[in-house]
N, C-alpha and C positions, 0 to 999 in steps of 0.2 A: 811245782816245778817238774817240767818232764825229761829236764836234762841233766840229769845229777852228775857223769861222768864227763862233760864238757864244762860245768861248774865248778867241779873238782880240780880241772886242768887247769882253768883260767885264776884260778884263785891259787893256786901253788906256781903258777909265774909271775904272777901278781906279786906273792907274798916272796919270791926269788929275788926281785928287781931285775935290775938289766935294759937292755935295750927292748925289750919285750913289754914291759910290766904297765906301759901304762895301755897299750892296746888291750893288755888280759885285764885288766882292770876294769877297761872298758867291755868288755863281753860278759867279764862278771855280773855287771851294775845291769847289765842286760837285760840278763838272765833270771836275777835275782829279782829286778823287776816284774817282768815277762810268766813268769812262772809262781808268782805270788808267794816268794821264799819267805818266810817267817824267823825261823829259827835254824841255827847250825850247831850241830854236834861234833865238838873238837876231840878228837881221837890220835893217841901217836901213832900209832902204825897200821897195817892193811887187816892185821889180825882181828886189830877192835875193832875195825867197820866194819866186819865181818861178822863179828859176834854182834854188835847190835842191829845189825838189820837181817840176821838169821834172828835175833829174841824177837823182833819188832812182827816178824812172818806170823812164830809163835804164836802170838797175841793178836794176830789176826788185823794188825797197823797196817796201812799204808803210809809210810813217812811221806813219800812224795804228795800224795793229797793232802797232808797235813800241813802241808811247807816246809818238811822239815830235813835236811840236807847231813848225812853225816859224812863228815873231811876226814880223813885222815896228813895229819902234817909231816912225815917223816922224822918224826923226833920231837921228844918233848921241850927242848931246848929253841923250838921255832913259837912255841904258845904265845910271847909278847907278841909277834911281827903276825901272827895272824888275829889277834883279840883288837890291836888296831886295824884292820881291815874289814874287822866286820862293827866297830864298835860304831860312835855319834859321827865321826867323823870321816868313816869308811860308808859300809852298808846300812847302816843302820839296823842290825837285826837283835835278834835275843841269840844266846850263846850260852852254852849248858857245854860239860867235859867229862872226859874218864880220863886218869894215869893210872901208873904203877906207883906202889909205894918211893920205890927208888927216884921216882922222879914229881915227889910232890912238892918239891920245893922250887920248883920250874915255874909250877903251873900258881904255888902261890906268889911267887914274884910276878910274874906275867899279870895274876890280876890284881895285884897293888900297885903296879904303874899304870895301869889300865884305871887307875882311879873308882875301883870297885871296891876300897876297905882297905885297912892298915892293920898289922897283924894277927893276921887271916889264922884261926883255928883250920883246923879239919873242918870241923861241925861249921863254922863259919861260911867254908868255902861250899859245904853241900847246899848249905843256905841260898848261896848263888849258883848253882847248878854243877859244880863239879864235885866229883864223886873217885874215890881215890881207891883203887885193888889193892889188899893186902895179900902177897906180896906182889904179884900181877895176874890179869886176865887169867891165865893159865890155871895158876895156886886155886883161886878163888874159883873156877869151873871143878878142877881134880878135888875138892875139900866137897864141892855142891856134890857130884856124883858119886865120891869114894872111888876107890881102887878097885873095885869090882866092877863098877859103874862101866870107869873109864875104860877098863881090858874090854869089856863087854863091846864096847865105841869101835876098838883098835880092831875088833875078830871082825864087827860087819864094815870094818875098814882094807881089811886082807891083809893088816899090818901087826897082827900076834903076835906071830915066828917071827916077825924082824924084831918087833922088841924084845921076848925071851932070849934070841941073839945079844941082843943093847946088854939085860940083865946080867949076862954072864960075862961080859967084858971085867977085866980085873979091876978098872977104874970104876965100875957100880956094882959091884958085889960088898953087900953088907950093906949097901946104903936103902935107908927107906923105901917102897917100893913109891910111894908118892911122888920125893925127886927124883928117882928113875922114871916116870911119867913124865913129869917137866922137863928134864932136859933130853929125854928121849923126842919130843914134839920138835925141840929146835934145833936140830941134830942135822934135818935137809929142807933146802931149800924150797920155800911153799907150804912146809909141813903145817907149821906153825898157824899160819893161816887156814889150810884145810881142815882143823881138828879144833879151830873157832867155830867154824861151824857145826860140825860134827860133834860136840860135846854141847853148845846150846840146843841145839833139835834136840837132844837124849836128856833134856832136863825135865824131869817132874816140873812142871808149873810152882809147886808151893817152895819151890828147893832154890827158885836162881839167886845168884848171889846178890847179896845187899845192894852193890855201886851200882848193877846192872838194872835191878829191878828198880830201884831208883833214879835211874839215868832215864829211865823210857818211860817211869812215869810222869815225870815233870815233862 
């Protein structure tokens, strides 16, 4: 599929409804046609499409030649409304996922009404392709590279001095330097996404975290 970003569109006003949804519905089937779409990677937010298709670089994938399409849904509380749209009765496709720990009980409801299994372990749900951050994307990159890893990220990022600033706020002072990493990333707008990428490129190969390196294997 050579149009992942107009896929993306029509499949999130698709999965919206509205007076809209069945025209995007239609561009989806399209597309997904049209471009030999295989498989979709369900993702919450811009950060993890970001992170897997900066790992996918890594590893030298081309998702698009492989058919394979990562969405992000704006929340993991949308998981049902898009696993019918791509499921038997939708697109027909295969459908693999990443959440955050906080939100794996989203993604296991979404796929026991989705008629995928009935109480769905963890291990259960890796079984069908999804794959769950302890505690999210972030934790699980900050624990891969360590805290020297990550300042290392932040200095050929030009963003040091703003988080030694972050550090000495009274509300992160004493606290791990690790949390001070995590909540320093969500701190402005975009960041969080930016430093998706920027901490997968900086990964050792042997080091990415488990959900990742299993999400892109399958």
């Amino acid at each position: 599929m050579r149009e992942p970003d107009r896929f993306r569109a029509a499949v999130g006003a698709w999965a919206a409804g509205g007076t809209d949804a069945p025209e995007a519905a239609t561009v989806a089937r399209a597309l997904a046609r049209d471009g030999r779409l295989a498989t979709v990677v369900l993702v919450e937010g811009v950060s993890d499409l970001y992170a897997v298709e900066a790992l996918a670089a890594r590893c030298d994938r081309d998702l698009i030649d492989e058919g394979v399409c990562v969405v992000s849904m704006g929340g993991a509380m949308s998981v049902g409304r898009f696993l019918r749209l791509f499921g038997a009765q939708g697109l027909a496709l295969g459908v693999r996922g990443l959440c955050d720990e906080a939100e794996e009980s989203y993604f296991r409801r979404g796929l026991e009404q989705a008629g995928l299994g009935s109480g769905l372990t963890r291990s259960a749900m890796e079984a069908l392709g999804f794959h769950v951050c302890v505690a999210d994307l972030e934790d699980e990159l900050i624990r891969a590279l360590g805290s020297t890893g990550v300042e290392q990220v932040l200095a050929a990022e030009r963003d040091l001095t703003r988080f030694r600033v972050f550090q000495n706020q009274p509300a992160q002072r004493g606290r791990p330097v690790e949390r001070q990493l995590r909540r320093f990333m969500g701190t402005m707008s975009g960041r969080k996404a930016r430093y998706a990428r920027a901490l997968v490129r900086a990964l050792d190969p042997a080091s990415v975290p488990r959900p990742l390196d299993h999400l892109l294997a399958g």
